[in-house]
VMD Tcl script that draws the C-alpha trace (Angstrom):
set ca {
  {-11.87 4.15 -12.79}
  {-12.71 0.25 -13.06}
  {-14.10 -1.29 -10.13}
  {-13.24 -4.51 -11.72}
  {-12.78 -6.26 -14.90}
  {-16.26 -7.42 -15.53}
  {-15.26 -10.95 -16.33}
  {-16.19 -14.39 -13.75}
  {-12.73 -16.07 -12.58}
  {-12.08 -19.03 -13.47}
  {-12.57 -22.20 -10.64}
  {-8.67 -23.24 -11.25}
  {-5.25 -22.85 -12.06}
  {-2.86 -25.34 -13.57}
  {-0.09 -26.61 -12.57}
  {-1.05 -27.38 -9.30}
  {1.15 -25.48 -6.49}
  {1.77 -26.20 -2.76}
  {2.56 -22.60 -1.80}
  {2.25 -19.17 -2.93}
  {5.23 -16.63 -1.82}
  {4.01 -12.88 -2.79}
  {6.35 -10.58 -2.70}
  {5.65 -6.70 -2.92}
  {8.64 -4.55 -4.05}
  {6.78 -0.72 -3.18}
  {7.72 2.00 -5.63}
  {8.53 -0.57 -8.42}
  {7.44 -0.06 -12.27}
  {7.12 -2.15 -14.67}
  {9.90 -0.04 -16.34}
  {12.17 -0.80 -13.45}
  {11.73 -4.36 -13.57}
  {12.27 -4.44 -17.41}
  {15.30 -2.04 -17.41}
  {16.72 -4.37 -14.50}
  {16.01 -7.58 -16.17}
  {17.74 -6.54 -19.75}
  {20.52 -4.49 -18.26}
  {21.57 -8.22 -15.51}
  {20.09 -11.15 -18.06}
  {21.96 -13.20 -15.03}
  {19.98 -11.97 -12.37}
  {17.50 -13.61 -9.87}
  {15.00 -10.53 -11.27}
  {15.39 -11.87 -14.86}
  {14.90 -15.30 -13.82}
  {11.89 -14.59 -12.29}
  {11.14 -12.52 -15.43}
  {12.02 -14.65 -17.78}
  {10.63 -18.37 -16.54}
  {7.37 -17.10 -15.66}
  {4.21 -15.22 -17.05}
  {4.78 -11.44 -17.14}
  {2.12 -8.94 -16.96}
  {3.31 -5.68 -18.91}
  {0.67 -3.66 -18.07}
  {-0.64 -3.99 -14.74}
  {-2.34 -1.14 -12.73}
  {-2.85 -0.38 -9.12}
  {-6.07 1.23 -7.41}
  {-6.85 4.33 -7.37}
  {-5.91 5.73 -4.67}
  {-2.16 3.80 -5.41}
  {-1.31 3.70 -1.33}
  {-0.03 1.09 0.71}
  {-3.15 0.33 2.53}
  {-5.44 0.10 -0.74}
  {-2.94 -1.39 -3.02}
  {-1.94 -4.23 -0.48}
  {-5.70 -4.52 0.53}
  {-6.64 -4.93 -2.95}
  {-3.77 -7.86 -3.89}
  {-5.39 -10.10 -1.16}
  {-9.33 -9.40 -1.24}
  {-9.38 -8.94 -5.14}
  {-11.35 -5.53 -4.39}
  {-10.95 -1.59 -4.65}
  {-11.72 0.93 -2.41}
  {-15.37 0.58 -3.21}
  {-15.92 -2.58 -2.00}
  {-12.81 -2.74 0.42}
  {-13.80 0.42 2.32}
  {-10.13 0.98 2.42}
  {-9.51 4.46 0.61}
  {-5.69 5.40 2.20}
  {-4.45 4.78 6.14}
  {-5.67 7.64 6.76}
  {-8.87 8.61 6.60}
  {-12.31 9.93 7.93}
  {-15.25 8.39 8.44}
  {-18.42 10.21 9.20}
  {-20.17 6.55 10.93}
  {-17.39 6.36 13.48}
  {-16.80 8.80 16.92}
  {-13.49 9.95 17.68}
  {-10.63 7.89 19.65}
  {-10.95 8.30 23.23}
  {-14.91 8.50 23.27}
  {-16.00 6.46 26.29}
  {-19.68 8.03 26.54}
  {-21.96 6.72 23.49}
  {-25.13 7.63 22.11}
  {-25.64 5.68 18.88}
  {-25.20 8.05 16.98}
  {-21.79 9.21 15.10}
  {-20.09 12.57 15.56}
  {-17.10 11.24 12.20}
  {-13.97 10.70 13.49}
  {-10.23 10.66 12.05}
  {-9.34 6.59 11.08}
  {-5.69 6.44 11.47}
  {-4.18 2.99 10.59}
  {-0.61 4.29 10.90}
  {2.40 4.11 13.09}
  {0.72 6.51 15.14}
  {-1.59 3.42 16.70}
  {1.32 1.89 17.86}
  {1.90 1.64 21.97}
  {5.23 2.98 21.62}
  {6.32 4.06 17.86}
  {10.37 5.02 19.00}
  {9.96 0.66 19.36}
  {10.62 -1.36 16.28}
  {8.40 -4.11 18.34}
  {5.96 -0.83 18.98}
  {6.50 -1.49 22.47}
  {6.08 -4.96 23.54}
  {9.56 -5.06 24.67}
  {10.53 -8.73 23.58}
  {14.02 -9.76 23.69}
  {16.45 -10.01 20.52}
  {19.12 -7.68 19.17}
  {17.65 -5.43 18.10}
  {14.78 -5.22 21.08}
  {12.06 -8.22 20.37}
  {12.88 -8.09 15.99}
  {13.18 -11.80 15.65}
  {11.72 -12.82 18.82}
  {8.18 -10.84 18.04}
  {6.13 -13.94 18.64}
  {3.00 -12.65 19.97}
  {0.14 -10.99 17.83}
  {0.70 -7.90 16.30}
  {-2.32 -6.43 17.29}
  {-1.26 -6.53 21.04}
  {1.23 -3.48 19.86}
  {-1.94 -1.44 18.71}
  {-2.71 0.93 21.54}
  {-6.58 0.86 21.58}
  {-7.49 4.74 22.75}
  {-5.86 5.88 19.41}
  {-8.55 3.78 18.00}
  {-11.49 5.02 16.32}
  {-14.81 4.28 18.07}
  {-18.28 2.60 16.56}
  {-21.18 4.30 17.97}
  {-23.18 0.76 18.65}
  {-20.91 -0.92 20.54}
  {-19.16 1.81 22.11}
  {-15.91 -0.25 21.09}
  {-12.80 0.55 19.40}
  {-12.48 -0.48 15.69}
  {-9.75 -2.46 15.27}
  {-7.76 -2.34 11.63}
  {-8.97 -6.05 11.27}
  {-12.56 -4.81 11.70}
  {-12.66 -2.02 9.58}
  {-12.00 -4.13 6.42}
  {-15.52 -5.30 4.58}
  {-14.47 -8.37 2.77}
  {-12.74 -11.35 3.39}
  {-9.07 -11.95 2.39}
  {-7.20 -14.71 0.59}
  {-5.68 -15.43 4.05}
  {-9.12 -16.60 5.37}
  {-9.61 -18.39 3.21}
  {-6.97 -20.44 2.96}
  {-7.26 -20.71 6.59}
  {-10.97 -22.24 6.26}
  {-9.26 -24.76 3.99}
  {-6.94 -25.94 6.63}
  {-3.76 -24.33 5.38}
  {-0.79 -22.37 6.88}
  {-1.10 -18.62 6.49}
  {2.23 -15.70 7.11}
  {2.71 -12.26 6.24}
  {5.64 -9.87 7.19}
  {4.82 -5.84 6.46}
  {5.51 -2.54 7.89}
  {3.04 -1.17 10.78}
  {1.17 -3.17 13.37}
  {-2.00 -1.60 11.17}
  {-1.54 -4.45 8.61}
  {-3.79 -6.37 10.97}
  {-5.97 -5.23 8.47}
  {-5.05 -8.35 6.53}
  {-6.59 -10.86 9.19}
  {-9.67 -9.86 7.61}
  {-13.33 -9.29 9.36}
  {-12.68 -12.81 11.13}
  {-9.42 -11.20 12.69}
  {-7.94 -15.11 12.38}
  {-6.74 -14.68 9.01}
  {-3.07 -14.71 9.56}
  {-1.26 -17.13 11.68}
  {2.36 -15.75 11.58}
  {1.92 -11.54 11.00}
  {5.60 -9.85 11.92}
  {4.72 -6.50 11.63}
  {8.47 -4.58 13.20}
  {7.53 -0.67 12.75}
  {9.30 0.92 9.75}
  {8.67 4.47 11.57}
  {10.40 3.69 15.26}
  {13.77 5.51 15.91}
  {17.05 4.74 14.51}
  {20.22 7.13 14.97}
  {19.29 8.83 11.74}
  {15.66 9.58 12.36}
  {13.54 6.39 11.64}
  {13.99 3.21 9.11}
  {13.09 5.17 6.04}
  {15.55 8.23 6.04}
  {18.58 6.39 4.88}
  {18.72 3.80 2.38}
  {20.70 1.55 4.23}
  {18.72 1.58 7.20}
  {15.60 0.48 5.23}
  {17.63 -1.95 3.79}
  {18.67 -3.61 7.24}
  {15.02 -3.20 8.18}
  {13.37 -5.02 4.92}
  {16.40 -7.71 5.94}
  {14.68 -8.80 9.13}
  {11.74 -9.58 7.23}
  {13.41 -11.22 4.36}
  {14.92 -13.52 7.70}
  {11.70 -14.10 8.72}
  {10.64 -15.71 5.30}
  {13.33 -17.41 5.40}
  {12.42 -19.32 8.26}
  {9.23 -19.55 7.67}
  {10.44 -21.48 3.84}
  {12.61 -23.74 6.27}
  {9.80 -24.84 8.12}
  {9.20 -22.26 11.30}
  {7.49 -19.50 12.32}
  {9.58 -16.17 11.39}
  {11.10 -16.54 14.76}
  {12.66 -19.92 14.00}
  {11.21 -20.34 17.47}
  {8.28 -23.30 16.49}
  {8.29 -25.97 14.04}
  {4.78 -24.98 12.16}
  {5.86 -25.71 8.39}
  {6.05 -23.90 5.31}
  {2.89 -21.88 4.74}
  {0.76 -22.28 1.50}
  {0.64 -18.18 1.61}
  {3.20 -16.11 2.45}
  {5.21 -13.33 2.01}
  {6.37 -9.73 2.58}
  {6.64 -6.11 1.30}
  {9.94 -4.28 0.50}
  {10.67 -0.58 1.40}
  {13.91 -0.38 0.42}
  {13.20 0.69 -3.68}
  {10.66 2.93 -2.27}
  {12.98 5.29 -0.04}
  {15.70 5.20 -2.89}
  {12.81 6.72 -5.07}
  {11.83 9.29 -2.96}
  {14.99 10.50 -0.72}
  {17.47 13.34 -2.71}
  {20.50 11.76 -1.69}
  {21.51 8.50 0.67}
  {24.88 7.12 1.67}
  {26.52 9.32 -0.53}
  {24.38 8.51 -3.68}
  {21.73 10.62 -5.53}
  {18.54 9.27 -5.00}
  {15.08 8.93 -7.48}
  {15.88 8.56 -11.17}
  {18.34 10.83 -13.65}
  {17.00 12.72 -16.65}
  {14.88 9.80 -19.41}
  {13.61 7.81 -15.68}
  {16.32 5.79 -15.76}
  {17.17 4.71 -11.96}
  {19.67 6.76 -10.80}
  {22.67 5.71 -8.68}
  {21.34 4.84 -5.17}
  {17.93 3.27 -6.65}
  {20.24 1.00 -9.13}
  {22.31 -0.15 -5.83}
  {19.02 -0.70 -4.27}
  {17.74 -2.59 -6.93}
  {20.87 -5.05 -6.92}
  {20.38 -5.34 -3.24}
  {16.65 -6.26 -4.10}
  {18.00 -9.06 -6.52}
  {19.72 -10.58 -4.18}
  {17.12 -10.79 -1.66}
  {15.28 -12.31 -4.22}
  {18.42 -14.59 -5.25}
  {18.85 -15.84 -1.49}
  {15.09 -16.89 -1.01}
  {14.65 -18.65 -4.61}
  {18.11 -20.50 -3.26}
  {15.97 -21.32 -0.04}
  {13.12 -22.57 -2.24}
  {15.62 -25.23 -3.58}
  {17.60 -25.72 -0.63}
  {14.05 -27.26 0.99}
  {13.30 -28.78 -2.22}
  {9.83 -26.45 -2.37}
  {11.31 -24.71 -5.88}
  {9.02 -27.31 -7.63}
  {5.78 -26.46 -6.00}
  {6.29 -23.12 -4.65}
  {4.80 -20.60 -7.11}
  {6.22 -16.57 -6.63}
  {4.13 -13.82 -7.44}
  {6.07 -10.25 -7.36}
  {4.38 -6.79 -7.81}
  {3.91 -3.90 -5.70}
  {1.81 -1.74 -3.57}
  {1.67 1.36 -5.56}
  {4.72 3.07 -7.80}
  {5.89 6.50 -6.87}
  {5.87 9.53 -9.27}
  {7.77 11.54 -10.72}
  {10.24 9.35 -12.91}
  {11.47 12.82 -14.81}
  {13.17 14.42 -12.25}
  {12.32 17.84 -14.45}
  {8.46 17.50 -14.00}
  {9.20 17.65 -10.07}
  {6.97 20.47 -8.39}
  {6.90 20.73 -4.60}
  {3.97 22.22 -3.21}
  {3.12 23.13 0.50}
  {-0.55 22.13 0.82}
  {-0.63 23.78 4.24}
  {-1.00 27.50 3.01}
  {-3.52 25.65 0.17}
  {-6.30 24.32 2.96}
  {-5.75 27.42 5.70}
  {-6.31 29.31 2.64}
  {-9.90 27.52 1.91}
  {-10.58 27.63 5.61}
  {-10.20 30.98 5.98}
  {-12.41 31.95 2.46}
  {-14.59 29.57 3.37}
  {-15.27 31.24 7.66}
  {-15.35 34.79 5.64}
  {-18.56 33.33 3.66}
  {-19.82 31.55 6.43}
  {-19.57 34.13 9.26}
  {-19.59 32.06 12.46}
  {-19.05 28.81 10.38}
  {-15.84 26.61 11.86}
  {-13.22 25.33 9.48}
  {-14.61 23.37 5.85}
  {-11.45 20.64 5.77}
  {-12.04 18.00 8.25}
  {-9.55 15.70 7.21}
  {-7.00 15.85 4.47}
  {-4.17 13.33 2.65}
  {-2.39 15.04 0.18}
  {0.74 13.22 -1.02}
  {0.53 13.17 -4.26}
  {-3.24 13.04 -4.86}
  {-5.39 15.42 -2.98}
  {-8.43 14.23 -0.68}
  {-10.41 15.87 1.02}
  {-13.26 14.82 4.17}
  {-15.31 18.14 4.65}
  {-17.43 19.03 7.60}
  {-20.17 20.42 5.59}
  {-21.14 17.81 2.70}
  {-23.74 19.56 1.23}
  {-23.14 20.41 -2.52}
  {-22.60 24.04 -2.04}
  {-19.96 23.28 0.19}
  {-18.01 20.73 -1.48}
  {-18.33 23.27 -5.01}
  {-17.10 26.16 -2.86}
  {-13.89 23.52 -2.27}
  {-13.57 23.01 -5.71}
  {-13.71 26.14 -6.75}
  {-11.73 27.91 -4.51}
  {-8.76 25.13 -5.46}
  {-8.91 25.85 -8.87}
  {-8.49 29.48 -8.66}
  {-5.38 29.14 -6.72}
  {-1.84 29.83 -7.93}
  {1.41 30.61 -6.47}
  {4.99 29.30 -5.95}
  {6.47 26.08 -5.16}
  {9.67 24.16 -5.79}
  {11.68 21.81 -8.09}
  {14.01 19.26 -8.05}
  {16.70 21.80 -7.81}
  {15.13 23.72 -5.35}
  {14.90 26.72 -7.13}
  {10.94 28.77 -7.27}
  {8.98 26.78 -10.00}
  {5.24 28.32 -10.49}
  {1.92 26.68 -10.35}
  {-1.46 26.92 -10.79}
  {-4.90 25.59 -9.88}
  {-3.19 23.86 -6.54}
  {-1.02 22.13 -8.54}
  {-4.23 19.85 -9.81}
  {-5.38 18.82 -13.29}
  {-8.95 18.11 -12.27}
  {-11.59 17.67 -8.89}
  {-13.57 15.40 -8.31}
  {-16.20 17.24 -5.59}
  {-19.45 15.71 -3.79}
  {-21.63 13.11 -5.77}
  {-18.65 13.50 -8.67}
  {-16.34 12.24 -5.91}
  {-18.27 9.67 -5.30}
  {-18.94 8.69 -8.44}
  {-14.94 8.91 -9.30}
  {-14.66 5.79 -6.85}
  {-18.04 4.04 -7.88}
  {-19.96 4.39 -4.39}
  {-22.85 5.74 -3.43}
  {-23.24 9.78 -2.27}
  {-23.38 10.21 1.38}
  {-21.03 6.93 1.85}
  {-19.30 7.72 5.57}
  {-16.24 6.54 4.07}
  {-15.50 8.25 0.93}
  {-13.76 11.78 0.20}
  {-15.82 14.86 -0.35}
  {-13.07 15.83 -2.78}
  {-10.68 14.64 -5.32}
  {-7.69 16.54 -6.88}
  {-6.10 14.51 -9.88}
  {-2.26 16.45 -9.62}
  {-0.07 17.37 -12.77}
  {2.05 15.38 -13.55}
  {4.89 15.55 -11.11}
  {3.13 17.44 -8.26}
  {3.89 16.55 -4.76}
  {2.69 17.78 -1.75}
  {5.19 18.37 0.86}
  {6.00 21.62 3.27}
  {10.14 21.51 2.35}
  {12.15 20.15 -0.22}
  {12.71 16.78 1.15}
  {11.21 14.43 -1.56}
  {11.92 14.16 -4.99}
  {9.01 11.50 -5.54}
  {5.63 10.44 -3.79}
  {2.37 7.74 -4.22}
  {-0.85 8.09 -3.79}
  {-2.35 9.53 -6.98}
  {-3.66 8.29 -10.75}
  {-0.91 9.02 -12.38}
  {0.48 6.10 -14.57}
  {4.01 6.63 -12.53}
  {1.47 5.87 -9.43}
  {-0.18 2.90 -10.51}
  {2.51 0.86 -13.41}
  {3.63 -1.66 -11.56}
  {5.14 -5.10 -12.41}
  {3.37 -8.52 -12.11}
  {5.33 -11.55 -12.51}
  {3.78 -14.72 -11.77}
  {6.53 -17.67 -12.06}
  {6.35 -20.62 -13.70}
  {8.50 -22.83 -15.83}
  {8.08 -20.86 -19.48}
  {8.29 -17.37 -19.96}
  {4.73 -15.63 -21.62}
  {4.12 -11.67 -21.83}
  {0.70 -10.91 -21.54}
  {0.48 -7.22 -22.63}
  {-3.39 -6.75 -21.75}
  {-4.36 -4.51 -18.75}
  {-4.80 -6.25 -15.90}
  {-5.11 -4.81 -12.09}
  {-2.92 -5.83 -9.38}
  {-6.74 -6.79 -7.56}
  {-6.54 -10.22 -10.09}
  {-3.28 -11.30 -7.64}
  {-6.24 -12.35 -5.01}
  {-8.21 -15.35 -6.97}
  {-4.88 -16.15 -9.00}
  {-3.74 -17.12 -5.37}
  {-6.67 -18.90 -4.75}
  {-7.14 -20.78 -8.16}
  {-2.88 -21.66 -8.10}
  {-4.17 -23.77 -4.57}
  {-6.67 -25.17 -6.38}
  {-9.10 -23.28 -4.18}
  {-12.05 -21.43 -5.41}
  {-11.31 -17.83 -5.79}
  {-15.04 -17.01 -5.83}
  {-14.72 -17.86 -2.17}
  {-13.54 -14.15 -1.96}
  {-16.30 -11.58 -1.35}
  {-14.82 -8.62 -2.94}
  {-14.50 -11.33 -6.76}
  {-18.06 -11.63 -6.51}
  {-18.69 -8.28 -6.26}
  {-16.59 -6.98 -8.57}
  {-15.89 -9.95 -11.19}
  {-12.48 -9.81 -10.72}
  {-11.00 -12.81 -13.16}
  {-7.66 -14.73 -12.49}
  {-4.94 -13.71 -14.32}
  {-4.90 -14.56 -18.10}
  {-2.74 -17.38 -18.53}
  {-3.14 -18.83 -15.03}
  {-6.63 -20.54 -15.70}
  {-7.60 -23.68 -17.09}
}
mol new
graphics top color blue
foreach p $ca { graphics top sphere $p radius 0.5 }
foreach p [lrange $ca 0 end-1] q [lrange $ca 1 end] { graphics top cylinder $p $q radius 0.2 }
display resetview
């Protein structure tokens, strides 16, 4: 994998813009976008499309998860030089929430930057109990990181402190700077967590509305029906909306437009991974095109789109308001056929238990594990015996899982088409051995393996595959240009930066890894 492009941005963009509105659309491909755009030529999507500079080949990190991929569009880096690897992870230079006693020296600990830090998660505020209808939604005023319940934090051995999301990020974000120029920074996404975005300064963002996609709704939370997520992503598109017209998302304070801004969409990204929603199969029919409830979803999405372009114009910002849409990560499988559902729980108590009966007297080998649709690994031992015994042990195993019918469907090797174990691991992401942050072990799935202990999902992130990481990048403009070199979604941090007539080398992670502006968007 590509740390970065290997090419020096360039200082500017031209034509000069006032603002930049970014606008992620998770679970999107570029195949989406393009079937959507030919199949409505009248749409706000094909608009967008069509009067701007499409990217046809644009890639996410590796691994393609919220955190990283959203991480990566505003700092310009990977995981490498982000430190960011999923939201959840291990880190073997941190102690364990809770510790209050400190030595110096680190015991690894569990780095959760989920809904699980929030005060109260059953809150869509997270439990700061604001007014509004629903409870504080609009009227979230105060700073998102107030919601963030600090013993579920993990803990740095120096300072005996808890390490806030903000803090656990190693470069600087677009957000900063922008901020150090003098202008107006937003951003509306899914967990308190995305305080991650402030960047190390923790100042980066000066309107964050962060309402928790995970608290409790009638039919579980926000993301297990369609239409809820829908309702939810609406709050946030009303809080651009005001924030176009002039306010803070609250419409509570005159503050003006922001020069960056934006928000992330969940709705495409439930209709890609639920069976069935209101009434409507869900994921994508035989050939990947969208099936019935992603199609609605993706009119809904055009509209959304429609009513904030109408805003643009309505405040006479359409002019110099430039609107960059992509996405987080995509979501795999497209062919419903190559669905195989796997229960990774019998997989690692499985490894556990070979591992104790070669060890006798050792404790468990998996400290930590993610497995969506990718498998990592954090291992207490991290010698290279250890992490080879993991490896090996995976690719010997076989057995049983599911498809998208539900019916037995066979696999082998844990469902994985390579590892990736020790220095190899660490090599796969470009760090150094022994980093506290990276994975002991990689599994690369086949193609349509997901990891899941029933037969909810028909579709999960997280992996390499090119269903994981093909997402579309539209920049807008006033002509329409295809560029069909591969670019990373990383390049959307200078492009911001260089479209403000800033200089995107101002970004840490762009002079690390050379990450260039966009083609077409330089002088």
């Amino acid at each position: 994998m590509l740390a970065g492009t290997g090419v020096a941005p360039a200082a500017q963009a031209a034509p000069r813009t006032d603002h930049v509105l970014l606008l992620s659309v998770d679970g999107l491909h570029q195949s989406d976008l393009a079937w959507y755009a030919a199949a409505h030529p009248g749409s706000a999507l094909a608009a967008l499309v069509h009067q701007g500079t499409e990217y046809t080949h644009a890639r996410t990190p590796v691994p393609s998860d919220s955190f990283p991929g959203m991480v990566g569009q505003l700092t310009g880096g990977n995981p490498a030089t982000t430190g960011v690897y999923y939201d959840d992870t291990y880190n073997t230079a941190l102690l364990p929430a809770g510790t209050t006693k400190c030595t110096g020296t680190a015991a690894a600990a569990e780095v959760d930057y989920t809904e699980d830090l929030d005060r109260n998660q059953n809150s869509i505020d997270a439990g700061q109990g604001l007014p509004g209808l629903p409870v504080g939604v609009l009227g979230m005023t105060a700073d998102p990181r107030a919601l963030i319940d600090p013993a579920k934090l993990p803990v740095d051995p120096k300072t005996c402190k808890p390490v806030y999301p903000y803090q656990y990020l190693r470069v600087n974000t677009v957000f900063e700077v922008a901020r150090q120029a003098g202008l107006r920074t937003a951003w509306s996404d899914k967990h308190p967590a995305y305080d991650i975005l402030n960047g190390p300064s923790g100042t980066g963002i000066q309107d964050l509305f962060t309402p928790e996609i995970n608290s409790a709704t009638p039919s579980g939370d926000w993301t297990t029906d369609n239409a809820d997520t829908r309702t939810y992503d609406g709050y946030k598109v009303q809080a651009v909306l005001d924030e176009i017209d002039g306010y803070d998302h609250s419409r509570t304070t005159r503050t003006g437009t922001p020069a960056v801004f934006g928000m992330n969409f969940q709705a495409v990204s439930t209709a890609q991974k639920l069976p069935s929603s209101d009434g409507k199969r869900g994921g994508y029919l035989p050939g990947g095109t969208p099936g019935p409830l992603l199609s609605d979803t993706l009119d809904w999405i055009d509209r959304q789109v429609g009513v904030m372009t109408a805003e643009l114009r309505g405040q006479h910002l359409g002019g110099d308001t430039t609107i960059i849409l992509s996405a987080k990560h995509g979501q795999s499988p497209t062919q419903p056929s190559a669905l195989t559902r796997i229960d990774d729980g019998p997989l690692l108590a499985g490894l556990n238990a070979a591992w104790r009966a070669a060890h006798p007297g050792a404790g468990d080998l998996v400290a930590h594990s993610v497995d969506d649709d990718a498998m990592l690994l954090w291992l207490n031992d991290r010698s290279p015996a250890a992490t080879q015994f993991a490896r090996g042990y995976l690719l010997t195993q076989r057995g049983t899982g599911n498809g998208i019918d539900g019916k037995p469907k066979a696999y082998t090797q844990s469902g994985l088409q390579s590892v990736y174990a020790g220095t190899d691991a660490a090599r796969y992401f470009q760090v150094t051995p022994g980093d506290p942050r990276v994975p002991d072990l990689v599994g690369v799935v086949q193609y349509g393996v997901v990891y899941t202990g029933g037969q909810g999902k028909v579709a999960e992130h997280g992996g390499a595959a090119s269903d994981d990481r093909d997402v579309p990048l539209v920049v807008s403009g006033t002509r329409h240009q295809v560029v069909g070199s591969t670019v990373e979604t990383t390049q959307i941090a200078p492009t911001i930066l260089a479209l403000l007539h800033l200089d995107p080398a101002a970004l840490q992670a762009v002079r690390i890894e050379h990450t260039q502006v966009l083609p077409g968007e330089q002088h």
